[in-house]
Structures are given as structure tokens and as C-alpha cells.
N, C-alpha and C positions, 0 to 999 in steps of 0.2 A: 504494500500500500504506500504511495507517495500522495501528495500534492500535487500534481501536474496542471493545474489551469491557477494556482496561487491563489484561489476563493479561500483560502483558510480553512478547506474541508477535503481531507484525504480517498485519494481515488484508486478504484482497484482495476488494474491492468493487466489482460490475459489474450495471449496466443490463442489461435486454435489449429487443427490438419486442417479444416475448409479453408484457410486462407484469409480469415479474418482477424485483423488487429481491434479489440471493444474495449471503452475503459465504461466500468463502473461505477455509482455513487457507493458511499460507506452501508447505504440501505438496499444496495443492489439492484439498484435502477440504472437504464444504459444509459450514458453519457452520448456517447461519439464511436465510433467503430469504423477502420479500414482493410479495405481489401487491397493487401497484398498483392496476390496471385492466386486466381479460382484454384484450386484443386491443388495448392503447393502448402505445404505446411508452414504457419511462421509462432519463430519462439522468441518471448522476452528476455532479453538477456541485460540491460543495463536503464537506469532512469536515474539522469544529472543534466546538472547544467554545464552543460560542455562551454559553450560562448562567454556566460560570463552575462549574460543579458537580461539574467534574472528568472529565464522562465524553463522547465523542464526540457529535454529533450530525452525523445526515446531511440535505443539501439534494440534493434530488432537483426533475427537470423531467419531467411527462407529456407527452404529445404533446398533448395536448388543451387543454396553454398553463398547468394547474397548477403550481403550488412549492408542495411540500413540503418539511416538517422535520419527521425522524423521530429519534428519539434510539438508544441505541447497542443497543438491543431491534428495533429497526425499529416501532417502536409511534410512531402520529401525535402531535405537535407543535402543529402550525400547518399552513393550506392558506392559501395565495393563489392567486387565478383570475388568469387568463393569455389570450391570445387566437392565439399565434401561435408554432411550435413554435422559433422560431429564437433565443426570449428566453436571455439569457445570465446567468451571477449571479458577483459579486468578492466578496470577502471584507473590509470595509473596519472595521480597528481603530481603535479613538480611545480609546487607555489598555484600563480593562478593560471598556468598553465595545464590542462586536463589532457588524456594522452587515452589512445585504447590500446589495448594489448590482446592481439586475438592468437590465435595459434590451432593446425586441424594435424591432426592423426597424418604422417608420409609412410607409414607402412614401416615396422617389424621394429615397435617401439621409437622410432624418431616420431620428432613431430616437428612442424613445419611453425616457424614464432614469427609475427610482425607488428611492430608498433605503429601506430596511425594516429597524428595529430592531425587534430577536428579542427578545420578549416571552415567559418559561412562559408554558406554560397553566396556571392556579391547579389544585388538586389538585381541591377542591372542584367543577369544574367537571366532572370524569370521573365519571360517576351510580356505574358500578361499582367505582370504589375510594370514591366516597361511602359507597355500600353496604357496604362492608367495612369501612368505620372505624365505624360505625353497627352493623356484628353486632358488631364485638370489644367496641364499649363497653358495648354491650349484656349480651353473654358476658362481662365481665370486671365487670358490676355484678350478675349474676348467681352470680357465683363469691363474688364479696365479700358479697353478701348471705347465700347459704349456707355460707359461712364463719364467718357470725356466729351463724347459728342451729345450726349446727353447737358450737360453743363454745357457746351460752349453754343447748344440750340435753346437753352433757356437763356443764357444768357444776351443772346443777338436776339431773342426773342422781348428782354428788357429793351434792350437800346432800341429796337423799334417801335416801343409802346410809347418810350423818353421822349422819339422825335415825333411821334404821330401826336401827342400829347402838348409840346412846345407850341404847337401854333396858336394855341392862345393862353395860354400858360407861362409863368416865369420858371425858370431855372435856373440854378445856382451849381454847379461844383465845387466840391471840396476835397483834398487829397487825406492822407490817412491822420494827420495830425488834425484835421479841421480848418486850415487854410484854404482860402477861397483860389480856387483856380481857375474859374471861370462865371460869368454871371450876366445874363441874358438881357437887352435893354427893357424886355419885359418887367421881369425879378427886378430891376435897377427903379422903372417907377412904383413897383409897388411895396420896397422897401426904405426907399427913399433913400437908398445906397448908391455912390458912383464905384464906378470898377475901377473905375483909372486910382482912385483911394481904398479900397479894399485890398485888392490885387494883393496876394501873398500873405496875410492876414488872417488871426481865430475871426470869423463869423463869431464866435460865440461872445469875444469882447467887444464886436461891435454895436451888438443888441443891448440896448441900454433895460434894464428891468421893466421901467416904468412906460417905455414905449412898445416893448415886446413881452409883455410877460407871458411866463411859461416856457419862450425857446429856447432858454441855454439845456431845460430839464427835456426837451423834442429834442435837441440834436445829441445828447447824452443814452438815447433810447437806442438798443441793436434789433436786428432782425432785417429779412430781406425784405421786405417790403412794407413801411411801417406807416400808416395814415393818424394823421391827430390834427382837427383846425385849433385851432390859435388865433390869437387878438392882435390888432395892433392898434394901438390907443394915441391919437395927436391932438389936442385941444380939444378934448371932447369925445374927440368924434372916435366910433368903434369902428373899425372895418374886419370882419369876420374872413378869414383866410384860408383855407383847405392846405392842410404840406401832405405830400407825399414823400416819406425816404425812400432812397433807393440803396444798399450798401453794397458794393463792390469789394473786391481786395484792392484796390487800387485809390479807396475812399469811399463817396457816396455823393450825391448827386437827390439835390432837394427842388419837388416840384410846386412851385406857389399857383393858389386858383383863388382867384375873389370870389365869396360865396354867394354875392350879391347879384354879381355879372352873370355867374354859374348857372343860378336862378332864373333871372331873365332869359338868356340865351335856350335853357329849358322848355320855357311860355310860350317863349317865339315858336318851337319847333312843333311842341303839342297843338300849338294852334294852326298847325300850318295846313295841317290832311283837311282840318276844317273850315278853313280859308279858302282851300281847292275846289271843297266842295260847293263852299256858296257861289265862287264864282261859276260851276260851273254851272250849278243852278239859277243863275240869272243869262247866262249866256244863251241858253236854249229858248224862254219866254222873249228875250231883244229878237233874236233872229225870226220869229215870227212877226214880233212888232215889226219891224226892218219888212218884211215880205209881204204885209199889209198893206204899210206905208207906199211900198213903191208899186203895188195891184189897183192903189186908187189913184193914185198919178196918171198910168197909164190909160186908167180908167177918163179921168178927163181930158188928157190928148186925144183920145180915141174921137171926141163930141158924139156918141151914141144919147140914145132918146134918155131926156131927164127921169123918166118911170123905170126906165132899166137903170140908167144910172144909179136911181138912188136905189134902188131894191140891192146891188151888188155892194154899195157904199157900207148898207146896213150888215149885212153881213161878214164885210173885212172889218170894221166896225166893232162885231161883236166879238171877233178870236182879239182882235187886241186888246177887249177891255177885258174878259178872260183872263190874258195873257199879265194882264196890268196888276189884279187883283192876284194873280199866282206870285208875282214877284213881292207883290205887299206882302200877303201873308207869309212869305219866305223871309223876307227883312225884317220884319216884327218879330217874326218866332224867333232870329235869330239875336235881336236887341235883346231880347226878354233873357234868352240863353245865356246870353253875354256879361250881361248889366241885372242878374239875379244876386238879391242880394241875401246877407245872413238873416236867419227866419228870424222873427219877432216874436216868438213864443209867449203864449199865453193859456190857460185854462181852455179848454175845447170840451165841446161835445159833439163827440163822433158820431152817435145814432142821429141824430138831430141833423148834423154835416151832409152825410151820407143822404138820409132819406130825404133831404131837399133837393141833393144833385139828381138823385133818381129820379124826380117830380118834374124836375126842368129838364130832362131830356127827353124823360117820357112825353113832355107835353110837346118836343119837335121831333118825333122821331115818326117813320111813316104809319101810317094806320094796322100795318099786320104786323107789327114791333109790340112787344108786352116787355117790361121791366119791372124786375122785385126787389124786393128789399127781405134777406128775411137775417134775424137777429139770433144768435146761437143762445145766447147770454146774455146778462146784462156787459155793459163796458162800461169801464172807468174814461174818466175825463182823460183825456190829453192835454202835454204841455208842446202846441205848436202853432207854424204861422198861419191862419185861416185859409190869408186868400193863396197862400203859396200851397198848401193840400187841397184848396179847391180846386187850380189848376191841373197838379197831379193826377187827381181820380179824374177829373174831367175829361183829361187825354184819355186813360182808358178808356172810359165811356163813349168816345166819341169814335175810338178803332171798334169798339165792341160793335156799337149800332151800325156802322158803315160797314161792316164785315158780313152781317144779314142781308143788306137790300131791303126787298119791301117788305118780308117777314123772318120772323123768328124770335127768339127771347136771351134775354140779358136777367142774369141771376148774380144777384151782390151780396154776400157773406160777413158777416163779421164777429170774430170770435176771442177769447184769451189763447195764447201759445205760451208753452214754456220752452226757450229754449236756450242753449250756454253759446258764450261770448269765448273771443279765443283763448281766456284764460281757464276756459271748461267751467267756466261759473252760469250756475242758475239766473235766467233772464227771462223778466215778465214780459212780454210779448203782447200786440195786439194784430191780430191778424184778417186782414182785408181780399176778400177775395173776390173777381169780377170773371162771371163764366159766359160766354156765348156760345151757340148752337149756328156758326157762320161758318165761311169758306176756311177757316183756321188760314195758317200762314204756311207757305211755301216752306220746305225743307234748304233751300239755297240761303235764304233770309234769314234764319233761325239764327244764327250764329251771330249776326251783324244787327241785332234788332235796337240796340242802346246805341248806336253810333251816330252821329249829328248827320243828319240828310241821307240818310238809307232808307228808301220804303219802295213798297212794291205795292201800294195802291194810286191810281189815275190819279195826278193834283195832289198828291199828298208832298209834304215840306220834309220830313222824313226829322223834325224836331221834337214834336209830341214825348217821345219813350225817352228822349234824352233828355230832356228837362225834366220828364218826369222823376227819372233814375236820379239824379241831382237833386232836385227837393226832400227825396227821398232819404236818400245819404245825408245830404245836411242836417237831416232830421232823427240821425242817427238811427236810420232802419234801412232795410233790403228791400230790391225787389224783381222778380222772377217769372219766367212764363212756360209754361207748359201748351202745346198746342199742337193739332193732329191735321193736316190737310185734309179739308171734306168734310171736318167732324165737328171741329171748333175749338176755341180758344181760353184758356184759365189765364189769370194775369192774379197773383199773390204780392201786398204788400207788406211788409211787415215791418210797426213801428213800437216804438219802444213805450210802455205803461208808464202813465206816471205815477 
């Protein structure tokens, strides 16, 4: 019994004639086991540590007159050829030098002696751990080289955001010390720094406390990409400043944005898809005025009979005033959009609200149109702006009815909802619902229904849903539509209890 795998728990190693090498646990369970040679007998003869390496190695005899040496894996060593099964092998130390001594029977009492020092086998010499030092350096030059291209594509991937960024941005450089090494006429007016005087300079002792506070503790901040806006304070007056750091090895590079202009620049843009649309909505009603205008010009060069004239008159006549009154109510709905201002909040009663707006539409809507009111529960007062939720449901009502034609029914809801805010908290709800039994809404539209001048009825300004959606939010509630082509339409608002 030796040790041979160094667990601290002794293992039992045995030969067999099958040609199997098996070691044993101390409980008699197999460990590990090799085959030799099918059908060749192998016997244990020694277990040390020949190398020095710390770990067992075993010498084994085949029948066939081989020595081997397998280490404490049973993986080969060393083979010497043999001639005769009765060779023997000692163990002969000389310091830390380990030796064998084997010796086989040469016939009529001689016997045949040879000393064998136990040489490794060089590593290099096993092809398939060759192979494997050869894939990892390979795989580990592999990793390293895409490590670096990985870094130097993020990095040119910073410097292109730096310059994409600078056109209306200030920028600043600084090298590893905090010396400015560079400083944008941007950066220069909105710090009220010249370069030609900074140049070579801490930035950080040019920031006076009281004009920049907080920046000397911003450029003292590490990390790759670090955002903090900051103040700059001159007679008063605050100006709100965005920094972006950048760090480099080479330094860092700080991006200044007014948060003011930021802003602005913002408004301009959000307004702009909305700006496209009004014009393009007035550009289509001119072009028929335009087509009018010049059908009755021609009309009176022509000198045809005053009864015909004027009967032609009346009807180019008519598409313009048409056309006149689409453009109005397009410019209005869009003043109102525009120049909507924060609600006025007061005590409401909503059943009261409601069932009036129901009254007055019922009373213009066509003769096969029926509208209800019906009431879940009682409701709590609201706290909002009268005539700005007047507006709101009104635009529903006015898609609901115009979605029928000459008949069908508009059904108005309203009830308590519970429902949670994004911090999962319980929310008193009131919930407004408006259902019609009409053409419902196209599935194309569906997606685009709150956006300012989208609509997909004849003459519609395509304003309605989006003021609505706005009063709505203002008034800190939701609101949503569910609708089936062919079947009709659900429009849910939902505003908050007071």
C-alpha cells in the first residue's frame, strides 16, 4: 500500500496475467487501472519517487521481459526491453539521486545485472501535450491580439463621438498632470478662458471656487466616461453646464454643453416633424384655392352667358370656402396645441361634466345616433381644468359620432380603478370610458393615433387625440384605445382621484 495520487489516503496497487495495471482505494474500490498488454502478464515491482517531483511513480514488469515506468496517472514514462520474465528490479538511492537495479537469470546460475538511472521524459517529446502548448499559445496570442483591437476600436470609436460631438460643444484637453493642452474657441467662450493664457496650465487652479464650484472635485473624478453638470456662477447669473470626461492614458479631454442651448436646440427639433406636418397641411387646401382662383379667371376671359357664369362661379366658390375653413380649423387646432397652457385645477364634478357633454352632442348628432351615459358608481370630485377636460372628452366624442355616420350608439363609462404608479404603489384611479359601435380604425393608423396631424378621416386636422393625450398627461393620467376595424372603437381615460 503506498500513496500514489498524494490525497493523504493510501492506495493498493496490483498486477494481474490479463494485463491489467488497477490501483485500489484502502476500502477496495477501483481507483484507475491500465492495460499493459491484452493477454501479457504484468507484475508490480517498485513505487517511489524517482524524479524528485513529489508524486509516485510506478515500475512495473511485463511478461514479455519489458520495464516500465508509469507515473502516479499510470501514463508511460520510460520502456526498457527485457528478455526473460524472471528479471527483478531494487530501488538503489545515492542522495537525491534514485537508481534501478534490475538483473534476469543468463543461464546455469549467472545472472545478467544493470543499473538504470530514471531519466523524465522531456515534455516536448509527448507530440500531444506538444500540441496543446502550441493551441494555448496560439489561443492566448489570439486573445491578446483581439484585445488590442478590441481597445484601439473603442477607443477611435471615443475620438469619433469627441469630434461628432464638438460641433457645438466646447472642448478642453488636458495631459496626465491636468495641464490644458488644448481648448476649443467654443470651451474659451463658455468658460471665459483664453488659451493663449491657459496654455500649459492646472485647469484646476484656474477655476476660481466661487465662479466654478464643484470643478476642481469633477476633474479629480476617474473613470472612462464620467458625466456631472456643474454651475458657473458671474454676477448672479447661473448658467447650468453639462461636462462630459473622457480619460485617456495620454490624459482626458472634457466636453462642455450649455444646458440651456441643449434645451432649446431639443424644442426646435421635437417641433420640427410637427412643423412639416402643418405645412404640409396647409399646402394641399392653397393648391386648390390656387386652382379655383385661376378656373374663374379663365372663366371670365372666356365672356360665356352671365347664368352659366355665375352657376360655375358658385361652385369654384364653394371648394375654396371649404378649403378656407379646413385651413382654419387646422391653424386653430394647432394655436390651441401650441399655446395650451398648465391646467387650472379646481374641485370638478365629473358625473355632472360628463352627462352635459353627452346632452350637447346628442343634441347635434344625426337622428339614428343614440348616446348614454351610464354610471358604475358613485365618483369623487376631481381636482382639474374644466374647460381643458371639456375639450379632451369632446374630441372623443366627436371621433366616436363621426365614426357611425347616420346611425349607431356611443356608450360613456365611468368608474373607480385601482391601479400602481411606477413605484408599484397603490393608485386611486378614475376611469372614463367612451365605446362606439362604428367603422373602428384602420390597423395602419393604430400605431400613429396621438401624433399631431395623422388621421385617416375626410377633413379631419389629425389634432383632436393629440391635445387630447396632452391635457391628459398634464393632468397626470393616461390614455389609451383599443379598436377592431368593422366592429368599433373603446377610447379609456384615466385620471387620477382626488
Amino acid at each position: 500500500m503506498t500513496d500514489l495520487n498524494n490525497d493523504g489516503r493510501e492506495e493498493i496497487i496490483m498486477g494481474n496475467t490479463d494485463g491489467w495495471l488497477r490501483v485500489f482505494s484502502s476500502a477496495l474500490e477501483q481507483q484507475q487501472e491500465r492495460l499493459c498488454q491484452e493477454g501479457v502478464g504484468v507484475a508490480l515491482k517498485e513505487v517511489a519517487d524517482l524524479d524528485g517531483d513529489g508524486h509516485q511513480e510506478v515500475v512495473v514488469i511485463c511478461q514479455d521481459g519489458r520495464l516500465m515506468v508509469l507515473n502516479h496517472r499510470l501514463e508511460d514514462l520510460l520502456t526498457q526491453s527485457g528478455n526473460v520474465w524472471e528479471s527483478n528490479v531494487r530501488l538503489a538511492n545515492s542522495g537525491h539521486t534514485k537508481r534501478l537495479l534490475t538483473w534476469r537469470n543468463a543461464g546455469h546460475a549467472l545472472r545478467h545485472f544493470e543499473l538504470l538511472e530514471f531519466v523524465p521524459k522531456p515534455i516536448y517529446t509527448d507530440r500531444v501535450f506538444l500540441y496543446k502548448v502550441i493551441g494555448t499559445l496560439f489561443l492566448v496570442i489570439l486573445l491578446g491580439l483581439g484585445g488590442i483591437v478590441w481597445l484601439w476600436t473603442i477607443q477611435n470609436r471615443m475620438y469619433l463621438r469627441l469630434i461628432q460631438k464638438t460641433e457645438r460643444m466646447g472642448l478642453v484637453a488636458l495631459n496626465r498632470r491636468g495641464r490644458v493642452m488644448a481648448m476649443t474657441p467654443k470651451a474659451q467662450e463658455m468658460l471665459k478662458l483664453s488659451y493663449a493664457e491657459t496654455k500649459g496650465k492646472k485647469l484646476a487652479d484656474l477655476l476660481e471656487p466661487g465662479t466654478f464650484p464643484g470643478w476642481r472635485e469633477a476633474l479629480r473624478e476617474k473613470g472612462w466616461e464620467v458625466h456631472r453638470p456643474l454651475e458657473i456662477i458671474r454676477k448672479d447669473k447661473r448658467s447650468l453646464i453639462d461636462t462630459l470626461t473622457y480619460h485617456f492614458p495620454e490624459g482626458k479631454v472634457i466636453l462642455l454643453e450649455d444646458a440651456e442651448e441643449r434645451t432649446t436646440l431639443q424644442r426646435l427639433r421635437s417641433w420640427a416633424p410637427v412643423a412639416q406636418e402643418l405645412a404640409h397641411g396647409i399646402k394641399n387646401p392653397l393648391s386648390t384655392v390656387l386652382l379655383g382662383v385661376q378656373k374663374i379667371r379663365r372663366l371670365c376671359q372666356e365672356g360665356a352667358e352671365r347664368e352659366e357664369v355665375c352657376k360655375r362661379i358658385e361652385g369654384y366658390a364653394g371648394s375654396i370656402e371649404e378649403e378656407i375653413q379646413r385651413l382654419r380649423k387646422a391653424t386653430d387646432g394647432f394655436m390651441r396645441f401650441v399655446n395650451l397652457e398648465a391646467p387650472q385645477k379646481e374641485a370638478l364634478d365629473l358625473e355632472a361634466l360628463l352627462s352635459g357633454l353627452v346632452q350637447k352632442h346628442q343634441a347635434n348628432a344625426p337622428e339614428g345616433v343614440t348616446m348614454k351615459f351610464q354610471k358604475v358608481e358613485a365618483l369623487p370630485s376631481l381636482l382639474a381644468d374644466r374647460r381643458q377636460l371639456e375639450t379632451a372628452i369632446g374630441n372623443i366624442l366627436d371621433n366616436a359620432v363621426g365614426s357611425l355616420g347616420d346611425k349607431g350608439e356611443v356608450v360613456v363609462t365611468a368608474n373607480l380603478a385601482d391601479t400602481v404608479d411606477r413605484e408599484l404603489r397603490p393608485k386611486a384611479m378614475v376611469s372614463i370610458g367612451v365605446t362606439d359601435n362604428g367603422c373602428g380604425i384602420p390597423d395602419d393608423y393604430q400605431g400613429r393615433l396621438f401624433k399631431p396631424f395623422v388621421s385617416f378621416k375626410p377633413g379631419g386636422t389629425g389634432l383632436g387625440l393629440a391635445l387630447t393625450k396632452r391635457i391628459v398627461e398634464d393632468h397626470g393620467g393616461s390614455v389609451s384605445i383599443a379598436s377592431k376595424e368593422g366592429i368599433g372603437t373603446t377610447v379609456t381615460v384615466f385620471l387620477p382621484a382626488s
